[in-house]
C-alpha positions as CSV (number, residue, x, y, z in Angstrom):
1,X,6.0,79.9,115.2
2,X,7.9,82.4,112.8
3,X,7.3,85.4,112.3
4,X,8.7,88.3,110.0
5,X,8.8,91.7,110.7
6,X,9.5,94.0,107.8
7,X,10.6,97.8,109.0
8,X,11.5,100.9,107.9
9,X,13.7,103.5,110.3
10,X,15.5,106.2,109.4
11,X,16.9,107.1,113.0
12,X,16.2,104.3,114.6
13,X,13.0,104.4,116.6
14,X,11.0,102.5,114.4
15,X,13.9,99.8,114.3
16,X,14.1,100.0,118.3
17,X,10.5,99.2,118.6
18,X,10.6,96.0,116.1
19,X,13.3,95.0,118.2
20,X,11.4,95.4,121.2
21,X,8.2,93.2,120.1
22,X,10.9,90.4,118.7
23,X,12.1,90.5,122.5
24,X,9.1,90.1,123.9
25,X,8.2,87.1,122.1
26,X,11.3,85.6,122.6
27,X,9.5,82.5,122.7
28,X,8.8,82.6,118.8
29,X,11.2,83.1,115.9
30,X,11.3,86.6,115.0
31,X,13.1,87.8,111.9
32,X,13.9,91.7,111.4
33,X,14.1,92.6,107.5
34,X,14.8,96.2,107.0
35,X,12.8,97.5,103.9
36,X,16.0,99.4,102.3
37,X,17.3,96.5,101.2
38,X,14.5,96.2,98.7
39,X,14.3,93.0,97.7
40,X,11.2,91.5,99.4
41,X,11.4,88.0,101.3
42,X,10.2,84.8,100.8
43,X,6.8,85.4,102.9
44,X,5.6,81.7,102.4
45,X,8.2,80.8,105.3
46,X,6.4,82.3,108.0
47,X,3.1,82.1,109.8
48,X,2.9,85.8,110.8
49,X,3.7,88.6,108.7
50,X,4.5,91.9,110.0
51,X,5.0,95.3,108.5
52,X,6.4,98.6,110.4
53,X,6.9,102.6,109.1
54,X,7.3,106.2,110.7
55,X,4.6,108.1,109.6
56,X,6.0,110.6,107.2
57,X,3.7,113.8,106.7
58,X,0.6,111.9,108.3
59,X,1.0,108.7,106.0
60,X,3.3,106.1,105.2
61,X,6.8,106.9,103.5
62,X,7.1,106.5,99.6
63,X,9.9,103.5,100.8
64,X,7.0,101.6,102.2
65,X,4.7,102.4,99.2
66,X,7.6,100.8,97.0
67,X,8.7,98.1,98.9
68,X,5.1,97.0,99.5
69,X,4.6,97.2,95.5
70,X,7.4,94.7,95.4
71,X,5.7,91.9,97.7
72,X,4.7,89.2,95.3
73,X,0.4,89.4,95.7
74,X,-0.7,85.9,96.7
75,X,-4.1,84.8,96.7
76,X,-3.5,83.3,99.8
77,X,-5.1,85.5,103.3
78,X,-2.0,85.2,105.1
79,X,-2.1,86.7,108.6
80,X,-0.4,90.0,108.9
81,X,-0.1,93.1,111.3
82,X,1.1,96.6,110.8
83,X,2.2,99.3,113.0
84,X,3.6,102.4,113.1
85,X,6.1,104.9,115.0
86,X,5.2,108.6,115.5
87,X,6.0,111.9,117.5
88,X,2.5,113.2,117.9
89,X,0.5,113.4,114.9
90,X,0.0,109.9,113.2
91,X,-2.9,111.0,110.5
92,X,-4.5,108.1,109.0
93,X,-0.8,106.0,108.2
94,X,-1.9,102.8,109.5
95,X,-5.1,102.9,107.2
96,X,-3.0,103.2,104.5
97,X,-0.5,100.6,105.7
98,X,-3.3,98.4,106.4
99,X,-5.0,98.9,102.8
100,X,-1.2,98.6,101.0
101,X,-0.8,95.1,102.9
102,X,-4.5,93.8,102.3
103,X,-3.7,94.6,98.5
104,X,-1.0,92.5,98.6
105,X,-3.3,89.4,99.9
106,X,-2.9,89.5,103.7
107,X,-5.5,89.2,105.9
108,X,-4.3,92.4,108.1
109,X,-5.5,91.3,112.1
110,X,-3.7,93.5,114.6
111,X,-2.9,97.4,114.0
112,X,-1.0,99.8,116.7
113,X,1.0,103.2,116.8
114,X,3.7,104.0,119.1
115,X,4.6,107.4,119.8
116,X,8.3,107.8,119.9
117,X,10.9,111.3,120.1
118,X,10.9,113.3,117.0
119,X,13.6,112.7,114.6
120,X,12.2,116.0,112.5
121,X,15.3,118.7,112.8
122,X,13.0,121.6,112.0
123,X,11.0,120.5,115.5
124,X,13.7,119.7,117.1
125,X,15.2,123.5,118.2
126,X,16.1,121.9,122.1
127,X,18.5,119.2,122.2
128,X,16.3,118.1,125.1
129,X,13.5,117.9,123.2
130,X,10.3,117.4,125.2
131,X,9.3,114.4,123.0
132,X,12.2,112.4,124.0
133,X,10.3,111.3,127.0
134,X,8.2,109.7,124.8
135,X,6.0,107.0,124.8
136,X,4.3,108.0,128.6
137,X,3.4,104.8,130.6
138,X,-0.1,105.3,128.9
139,X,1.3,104.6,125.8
140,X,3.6,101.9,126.2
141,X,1.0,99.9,128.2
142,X,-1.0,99.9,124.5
143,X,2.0,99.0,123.1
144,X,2.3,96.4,125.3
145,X,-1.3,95.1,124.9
146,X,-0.9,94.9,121.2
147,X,2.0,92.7,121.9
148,X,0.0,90.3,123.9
149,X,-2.6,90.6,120.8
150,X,0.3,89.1,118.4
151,X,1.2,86.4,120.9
152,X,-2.8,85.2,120.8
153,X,-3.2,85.3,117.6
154,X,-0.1,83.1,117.0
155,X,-2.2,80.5,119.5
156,X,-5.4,80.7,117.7
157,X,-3.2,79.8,114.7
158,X,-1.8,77.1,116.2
159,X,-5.3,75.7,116.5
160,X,-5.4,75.7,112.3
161,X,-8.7,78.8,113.3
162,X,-9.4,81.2,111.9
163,X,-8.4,84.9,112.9
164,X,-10.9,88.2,112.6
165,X,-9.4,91.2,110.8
166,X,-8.8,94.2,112.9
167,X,-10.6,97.0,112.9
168,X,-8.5,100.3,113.4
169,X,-10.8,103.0,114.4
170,X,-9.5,106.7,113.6
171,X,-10.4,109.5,116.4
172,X,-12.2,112.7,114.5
173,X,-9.0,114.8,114.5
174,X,-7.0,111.7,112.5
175,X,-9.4,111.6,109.9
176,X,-9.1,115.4,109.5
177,X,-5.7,115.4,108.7
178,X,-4.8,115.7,105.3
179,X,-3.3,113.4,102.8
180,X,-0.2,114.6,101.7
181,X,1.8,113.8,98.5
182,X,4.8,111.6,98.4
183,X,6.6,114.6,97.4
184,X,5.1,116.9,100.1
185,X,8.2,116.1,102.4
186,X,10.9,116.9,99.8
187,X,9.2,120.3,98.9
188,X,9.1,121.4,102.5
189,X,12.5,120.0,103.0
190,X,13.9,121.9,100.2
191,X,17.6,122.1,99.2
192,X,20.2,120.3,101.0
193,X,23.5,122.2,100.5
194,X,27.1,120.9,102.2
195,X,29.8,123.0,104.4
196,X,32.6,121.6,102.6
197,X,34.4,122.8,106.0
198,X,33.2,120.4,107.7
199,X,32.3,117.4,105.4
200,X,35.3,114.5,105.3
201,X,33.6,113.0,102.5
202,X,32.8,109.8,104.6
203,X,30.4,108.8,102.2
204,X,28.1,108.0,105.0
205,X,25.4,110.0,103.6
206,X,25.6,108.2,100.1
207,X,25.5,104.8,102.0
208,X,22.3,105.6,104.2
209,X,19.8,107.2,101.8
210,X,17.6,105.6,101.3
211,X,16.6,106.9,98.0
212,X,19.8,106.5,96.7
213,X,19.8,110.3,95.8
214,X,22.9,111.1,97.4
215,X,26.5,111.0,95.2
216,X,30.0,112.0,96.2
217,X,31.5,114.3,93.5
218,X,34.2,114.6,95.7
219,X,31.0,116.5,98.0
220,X,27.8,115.4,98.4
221,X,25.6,116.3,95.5
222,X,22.2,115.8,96.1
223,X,20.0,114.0,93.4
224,X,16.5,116.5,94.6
225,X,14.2,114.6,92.3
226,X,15.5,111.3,94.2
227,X,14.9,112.9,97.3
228,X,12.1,112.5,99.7
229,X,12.6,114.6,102.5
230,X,13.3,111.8,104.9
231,X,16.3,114.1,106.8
232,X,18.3,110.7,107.0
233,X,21.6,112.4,105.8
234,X,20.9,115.8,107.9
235,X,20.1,113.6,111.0
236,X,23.5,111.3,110.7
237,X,26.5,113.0,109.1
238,X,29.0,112.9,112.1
239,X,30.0,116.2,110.9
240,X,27.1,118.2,110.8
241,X,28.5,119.0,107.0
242,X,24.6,118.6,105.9
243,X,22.4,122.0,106.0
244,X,19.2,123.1,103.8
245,X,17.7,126.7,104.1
246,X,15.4,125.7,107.1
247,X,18.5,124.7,109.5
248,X,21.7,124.4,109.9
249,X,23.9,122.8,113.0
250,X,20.8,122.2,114.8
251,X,18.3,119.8,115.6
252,X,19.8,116.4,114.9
253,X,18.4,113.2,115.8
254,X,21.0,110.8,114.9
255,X,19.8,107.5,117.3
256,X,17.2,107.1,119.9
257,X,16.7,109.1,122.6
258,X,18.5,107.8,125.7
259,X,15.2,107.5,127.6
260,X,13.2,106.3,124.6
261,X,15.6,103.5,124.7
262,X,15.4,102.7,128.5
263,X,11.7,102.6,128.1
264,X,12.2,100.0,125.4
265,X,14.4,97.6,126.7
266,X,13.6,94.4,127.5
267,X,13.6,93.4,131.3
């Protein structure tokens, strides 16, 4: 069976995850498509369709809400999951994930959220961030069962029967959390300045947005209506050239924990 896994990662948790599930079922064809690129795939090529985010300010990112308005709507109820990466406070993202797929014609039948490290600088005042131990063996063991629930669905298809959608029930505290604004994450973000000290002009930033809202003039200059507050270009300049009014030479997260990592490969 193939199966298509369509992600979004800015520092590479999200990423790390996909990869995980495609090792787990080695015994499929899984093909990771990272949604920077854009341009949406041919989704008629594969019997399971699957679609992964962060959760950016309790909901999806505005990369996801674009890419998703990109996927060609079929009338067709193509199977589908969705899941989601977060360091503690997931808000209702997979609702909205789920409701952005269904529009687009899938028949949405498995749902789960992995908590990973945070990735948010402002948070992230330790280097040894508590969070990096993150997920707990609680929480990988879900993981894990949703897995499993991907593998049996791909057998019931198999059979030509049909699958149930999924139900993804919110605790009391998730559906309290507000819905914030696309533009919520930029605001609190606020103005990304350079230390022209330390920058070498690499151009790494420009290449990695994901907004393409970063130019080199011969320093970064930042395109802040572009911008979404994603701290992609904070979290990986080599340099530490990249500062706003919040911090400054602290709290990057440019890859994976070590231990998030160990807990994620694949034995």
């Amino acid at each position: 069976m193939k199966i298509i896994l369509c992600y979004f990662s800015c520092t590479g948790n999200t990423k790390l995850a996909c990869e995980y599930i495609a090792g787990v079922l080695k015994e499929h064809s899984v093909e990771l498509f990272d949604m920077t690129i854009k341009k949406s795939p041919d989704f008629t090529k594969y019997d399971l369709c699957g679609f992964a985010a962060f959760t950016d300010y309790y909901g999806p990112s505005k990369l996801f809400e674009d890419f998703m308005a990109s996927v060609p709507k079929g009338n067709w109820k193509r199977n589908a999951f969705v899941f989601n990466t977060h360091a503690g406070a997931s808000g209702k993202t997979l609702l909205l994930m789920r409701d952005y797929v269904y529009s687009r014609g899938y028949n949405v039948v498995a749902a789960a959220s992995l908590t990973a490290p945070v990735n948010f600088p402002p948070q992230r005042v330790n280097p040894n961030d508590e969070t990096d131990i993150n997920p707990n063996p609680e929480m990988l063991e879900k993981f894990n069962k949703f897995i499993s629930q991907l593998s049996s669905i791909l057998e019931i298809q198999k059979k030509e029967e049909a699958v149930p959608e999924c139900k993804i029930v919110l605790s009391e505290e998730e559906m309290n959390w507000p819905y914030c604004v696309r533009i919520a994450s930029r605001e609190d973000m606020g103005l990304k300045k350079t230390d022209e000290k330390l920058c070498t002009r690499c151009g790494v930033c420009v290449k990695k947005c994901p907004y393409a809202a970063i130019e080199l003039k011969p320093y970064p200059v930042f395109n802040q209506k572009k911008c979404y507050g994603c701290w992609r270009c904070y979290n990986i300049c080599p340099t530490k050239a990249i500062y706003t009014k919040k911090v400054k030479n602290n709290g990057h997260y440019p890859a994976p924990a070590e231990e998030y990592k160990k807990k994620l490969r694949i034995k």
